[in-house]
C-alpha positions as CSV (number, residue, x, y, z in Angstrom):
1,X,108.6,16.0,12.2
2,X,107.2,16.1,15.7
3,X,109.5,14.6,18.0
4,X,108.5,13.0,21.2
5,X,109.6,14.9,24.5
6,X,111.2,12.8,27.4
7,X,113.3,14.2,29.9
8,X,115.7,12.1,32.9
9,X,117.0,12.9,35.7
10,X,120.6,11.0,36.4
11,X,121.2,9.5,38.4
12,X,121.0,8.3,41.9
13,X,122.8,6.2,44.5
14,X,120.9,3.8,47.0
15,X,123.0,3.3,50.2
16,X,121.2,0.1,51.5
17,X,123.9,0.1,54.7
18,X,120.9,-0.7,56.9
19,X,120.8,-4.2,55.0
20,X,124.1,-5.1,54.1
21,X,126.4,-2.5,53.2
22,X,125.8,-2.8,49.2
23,X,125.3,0.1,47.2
24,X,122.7,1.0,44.2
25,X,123.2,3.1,41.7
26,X,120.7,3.7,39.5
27,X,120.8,5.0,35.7
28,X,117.8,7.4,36.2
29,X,115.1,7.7,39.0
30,X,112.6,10.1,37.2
31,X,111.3,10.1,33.6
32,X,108.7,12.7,31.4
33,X,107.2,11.2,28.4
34,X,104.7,13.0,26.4
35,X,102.3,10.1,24.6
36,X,101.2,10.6,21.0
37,X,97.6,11.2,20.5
38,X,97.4,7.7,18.8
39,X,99.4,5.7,21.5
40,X,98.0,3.7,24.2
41,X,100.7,2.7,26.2
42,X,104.6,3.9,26.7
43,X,107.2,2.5,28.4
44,X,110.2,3.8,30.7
45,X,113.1,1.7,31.6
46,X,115.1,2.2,35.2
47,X,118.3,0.2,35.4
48,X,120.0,-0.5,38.6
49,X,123.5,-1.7,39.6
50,X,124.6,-3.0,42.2
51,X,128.5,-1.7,43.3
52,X,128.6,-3.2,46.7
53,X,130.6,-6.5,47.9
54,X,127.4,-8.4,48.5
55,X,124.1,-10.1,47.0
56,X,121.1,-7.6,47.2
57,X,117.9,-9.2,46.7
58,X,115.0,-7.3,45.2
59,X,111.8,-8.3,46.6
60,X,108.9,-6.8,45.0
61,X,107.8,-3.2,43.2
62,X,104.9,-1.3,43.8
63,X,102.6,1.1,41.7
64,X,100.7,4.0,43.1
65,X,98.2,3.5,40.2
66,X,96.8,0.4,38.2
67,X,97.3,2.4,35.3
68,X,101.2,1.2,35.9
69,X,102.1,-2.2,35.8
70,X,106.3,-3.2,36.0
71,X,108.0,-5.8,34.9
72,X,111.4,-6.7,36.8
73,X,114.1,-8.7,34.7
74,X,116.0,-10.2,38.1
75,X,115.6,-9.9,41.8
76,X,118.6,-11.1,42.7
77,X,121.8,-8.7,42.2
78,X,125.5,-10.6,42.8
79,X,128.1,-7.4,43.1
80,X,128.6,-5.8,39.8
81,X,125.7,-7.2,38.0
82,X,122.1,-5.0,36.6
83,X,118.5,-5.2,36.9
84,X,115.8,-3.2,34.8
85,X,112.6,-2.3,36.0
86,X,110.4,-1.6,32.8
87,X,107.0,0.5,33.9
88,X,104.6,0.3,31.6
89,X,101.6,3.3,31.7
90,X,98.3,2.8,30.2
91,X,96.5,5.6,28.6
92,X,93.0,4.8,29.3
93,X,90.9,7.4,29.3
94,X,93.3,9.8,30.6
95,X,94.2,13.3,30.2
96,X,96.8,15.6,30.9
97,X,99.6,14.8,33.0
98,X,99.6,12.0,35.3
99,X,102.3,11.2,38.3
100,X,103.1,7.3,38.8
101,X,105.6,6.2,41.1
102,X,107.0,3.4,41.4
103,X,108.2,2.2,45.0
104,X,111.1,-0.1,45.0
105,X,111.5,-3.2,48.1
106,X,114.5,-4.8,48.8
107,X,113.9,-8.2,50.8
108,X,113.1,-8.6,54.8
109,X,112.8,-4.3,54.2
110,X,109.7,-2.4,55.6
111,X,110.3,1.0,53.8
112,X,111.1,1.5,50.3
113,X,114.7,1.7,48.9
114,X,114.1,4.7,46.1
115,X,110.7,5.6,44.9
116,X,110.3,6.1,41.1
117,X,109.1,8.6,39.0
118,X,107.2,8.2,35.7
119,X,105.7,11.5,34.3
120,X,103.5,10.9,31.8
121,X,102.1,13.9,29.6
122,X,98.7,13.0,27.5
123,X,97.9,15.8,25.4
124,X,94.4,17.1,25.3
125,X,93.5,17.8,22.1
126,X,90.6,20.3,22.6
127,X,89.9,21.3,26.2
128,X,87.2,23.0,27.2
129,X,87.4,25.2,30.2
130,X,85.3,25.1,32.2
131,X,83.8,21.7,31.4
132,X,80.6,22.9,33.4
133,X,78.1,25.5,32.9
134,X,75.4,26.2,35.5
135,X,72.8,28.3,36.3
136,X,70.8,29.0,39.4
137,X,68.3,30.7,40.3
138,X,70.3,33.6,41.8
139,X,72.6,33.7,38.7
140,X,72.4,36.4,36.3
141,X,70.1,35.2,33.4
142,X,73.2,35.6,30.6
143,X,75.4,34.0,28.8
144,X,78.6,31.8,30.0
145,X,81.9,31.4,28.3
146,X,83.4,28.4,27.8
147,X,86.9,28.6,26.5
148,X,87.7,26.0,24.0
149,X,91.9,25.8,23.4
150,X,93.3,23.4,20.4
151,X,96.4,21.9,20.8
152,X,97.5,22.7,16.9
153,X,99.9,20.2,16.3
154,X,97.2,17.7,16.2
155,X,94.1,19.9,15.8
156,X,93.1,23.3,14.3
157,X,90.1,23.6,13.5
158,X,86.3,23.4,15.1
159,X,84.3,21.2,12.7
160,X,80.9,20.7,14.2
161,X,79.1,21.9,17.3
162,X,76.5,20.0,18.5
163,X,73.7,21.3,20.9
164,X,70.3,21.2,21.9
165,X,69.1,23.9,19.7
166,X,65.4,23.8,21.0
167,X,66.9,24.6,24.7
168,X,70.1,26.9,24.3
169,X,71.7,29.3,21.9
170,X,75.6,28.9,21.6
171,X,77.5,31.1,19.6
172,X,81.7,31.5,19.0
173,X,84.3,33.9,18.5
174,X,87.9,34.1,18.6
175,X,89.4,34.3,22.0
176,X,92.1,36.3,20.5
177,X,92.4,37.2,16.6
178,X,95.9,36.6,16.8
179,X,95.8,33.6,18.4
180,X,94.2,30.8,16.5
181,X,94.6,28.1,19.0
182,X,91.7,29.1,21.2
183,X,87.6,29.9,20.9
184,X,85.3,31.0,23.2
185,X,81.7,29.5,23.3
186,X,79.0,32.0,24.9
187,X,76.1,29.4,25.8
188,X,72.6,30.7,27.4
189,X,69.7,28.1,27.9
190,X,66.6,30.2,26.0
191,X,64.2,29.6,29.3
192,X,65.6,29.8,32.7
193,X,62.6,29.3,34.2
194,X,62.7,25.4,32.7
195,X,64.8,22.6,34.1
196,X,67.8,21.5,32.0
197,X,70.4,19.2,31.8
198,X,72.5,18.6,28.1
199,X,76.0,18.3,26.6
200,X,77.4,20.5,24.1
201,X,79.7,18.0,21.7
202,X,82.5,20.1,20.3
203,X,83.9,18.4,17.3
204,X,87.4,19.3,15.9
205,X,90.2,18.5,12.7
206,X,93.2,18.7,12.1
207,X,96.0,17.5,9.5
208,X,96.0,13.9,8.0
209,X,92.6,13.8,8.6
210,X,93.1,13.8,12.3
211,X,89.8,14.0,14.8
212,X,88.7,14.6,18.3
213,X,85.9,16.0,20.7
214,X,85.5,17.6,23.9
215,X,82.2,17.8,25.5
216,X,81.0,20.6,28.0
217,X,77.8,19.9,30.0
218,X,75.2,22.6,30.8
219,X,72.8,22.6,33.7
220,X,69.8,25.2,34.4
221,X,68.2,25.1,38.3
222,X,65.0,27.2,38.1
């Protein structure tokens, strides 16, 4: 069973003297999640208390991305009592891993009180690397690899390459016979003397009928 990977970091005290004395502690202050292929949003909960002898008032958060949005359960903070700030990431059309952070305002405050962290890992199935192929005129008139690497939990196998078979020639071959995770595409346009500009659609599979694509574009400049 594939388990999904989150790591914390624990846990930090806000000294808000400048305001009134209070103090903040906070549960965590940084979170990594890794998404499942299927998921299109996850969620990371902060939770803050506040140990001083006086009211603290939370006035707003603030997301370095749209992709994060937050949702604050209380502003106001008596002594002893907790808030939780839930972020909540949206995949999109993502990839790989993305850096939110969350900046956190207490009331009549210019700067931010503790900024943070939500780590979010989205898996790329198939990559392709590079994701661009060019020729110009000055290039040598040869093939280019592209280096196509499986993430085999979820994929393992190339099902269908498709091409512009009039304009290129595109071959494959093991990267490493003992390593089954990644192919290597040798692509040469058939004229370089012609102007061209096409994707190569790399189809893959993997178990419980699992699917994805990657797509690398070419480009010859006579």
């Amino acid at each position: 069973m594939l388990m999904r990977s989150i790591h914390f970091v624990f846990p930090l005290i806000a000294c808000a003297s400048f305001l009134d004395a209070s103090t903040l502690v906070w549960d965590q202050t940084e979170v990594r999640i890794e998404m499942w292929p299927d998921e299109e949003e996850v969620r990371a909960s902060f939770k803050v208390t506040n140990e001083g002898e006086k009211v603290v008032r939370i006035a707003r958060v603030e997301s370095n991305c749209g992709c994060t949005s937050t949702i604050l359960n209380k502003k106001i903070l008596p002594p002893g009592e907790s808030a939780e700030i839930v972020a909540i990431f949206s995949k999109g059309k993502r990839q790989g891993l993305n850096r939110n952070r969350l900046q956190v305002y207490l009331d009549s405050q210019v700067d931010a009180l503790v900024t943070l962290k939500m780590n979010v890992l989205i898996p790329a199935l198939i990559e392709a690397q590079p994701q661009i192929v060019f020729w110009k005129p000055e290039s040598p008139k040869s093939s280019l690899p592209v280096r196509l690497v499986m993430d085999e939990r979820y994929i393992n196998q190339i099902l269908q390459i498709d091409y512009d078979r009039s304009r290129l020639i595109v071959t494959q071959e093991r990267d490493d016979p003992k390593n089954n995770d990644a192919i290597v595409l040798k692509v040469e346009p058939k004229d370089f003397s012609k102007l061209y500009r096409g994707t190569i659609t790399v189809y893959g599979g993997g178990p419980d009928g699992r699917k994805a694509e990657t797509r690398v574009h070419a480009f010859v400049q006579p």
